[in-house]
C-alpha positions as CSV (number, residue, x, y, z in Angstrom):
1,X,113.7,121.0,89.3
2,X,110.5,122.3,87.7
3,X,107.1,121.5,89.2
4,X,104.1,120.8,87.9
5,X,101.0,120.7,89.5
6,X,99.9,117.2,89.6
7,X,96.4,117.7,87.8
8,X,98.4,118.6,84.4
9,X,100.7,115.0,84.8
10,X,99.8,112.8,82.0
11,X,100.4,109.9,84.1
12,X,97.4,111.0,87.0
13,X,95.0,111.6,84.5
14,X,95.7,108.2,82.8
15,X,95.3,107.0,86.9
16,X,92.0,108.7,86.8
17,X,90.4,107.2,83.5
18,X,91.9,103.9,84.6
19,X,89.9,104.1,88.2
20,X,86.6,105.4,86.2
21,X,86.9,102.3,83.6
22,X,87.7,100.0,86.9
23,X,84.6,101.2,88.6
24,X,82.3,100.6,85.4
25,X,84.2,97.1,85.0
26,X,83.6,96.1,88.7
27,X,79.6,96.9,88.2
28,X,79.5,93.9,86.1
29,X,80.8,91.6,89.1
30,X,78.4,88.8,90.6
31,X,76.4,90.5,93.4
32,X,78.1,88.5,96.1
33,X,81.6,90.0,95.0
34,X,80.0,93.4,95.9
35,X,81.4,93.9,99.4
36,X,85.1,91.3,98.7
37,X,86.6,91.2,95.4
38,X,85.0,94.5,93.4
39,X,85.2,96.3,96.8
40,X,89.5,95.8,96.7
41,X,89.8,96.3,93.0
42,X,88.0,100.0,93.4
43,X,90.3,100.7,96.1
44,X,93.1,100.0,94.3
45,X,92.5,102.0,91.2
46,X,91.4,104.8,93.2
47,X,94.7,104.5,95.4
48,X,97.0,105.5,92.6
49,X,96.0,108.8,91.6
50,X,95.2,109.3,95.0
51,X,99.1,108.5,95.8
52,X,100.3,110.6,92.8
53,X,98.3,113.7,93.8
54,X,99.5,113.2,97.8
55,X,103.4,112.9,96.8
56,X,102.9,115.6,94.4
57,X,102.5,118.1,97.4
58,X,105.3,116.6,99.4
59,X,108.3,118.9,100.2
60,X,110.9,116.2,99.8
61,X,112.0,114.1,96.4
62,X,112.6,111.0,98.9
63,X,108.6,111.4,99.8
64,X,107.2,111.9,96.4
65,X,109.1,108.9,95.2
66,X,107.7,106.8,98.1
67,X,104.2,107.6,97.5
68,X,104.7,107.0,93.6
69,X,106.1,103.5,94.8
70,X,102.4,103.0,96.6
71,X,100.6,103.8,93.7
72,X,103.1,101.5,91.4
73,X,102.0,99.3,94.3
74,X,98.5,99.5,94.0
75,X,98.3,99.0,90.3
């Protein structure tokens, strides 16, 4: 099975522009959403290419798959 390294997969740098939009979106929130609802929602879109790098550097398939399930997760 070829490897790449996980900064060339198409799908974490989609992750990556998804989190940056999220985090531009989430500035427009009410004030009192700061610390609750905009708080989660960065989290989660920071979560997924945070997962897909992780279980990119995993030694076993079973483990990659796993963390790509968190970031499917998180989305």
């Amino acid at each position: 099975m070829a490897y790449q390294k996980y900064t060339e997969l198409e799908v974490w740098k989609t992750a990556r522009v998804f989190a940056a939009y999220i985090y531009k979106l989430t500035v427009t929130f009410p004030k009192e959403e700061t610390y609750g609802l905009s708080s989660q929602i960065r989290r989660c879109a920071v979560s997924v290419p945070s997962n897909i790098a992780e279980g990119s550097g995993r030694q076993h398939v079973k483990e990659t798959i796993q963390f790509l399930a968190i970031a499917r997760g998180s989305l």
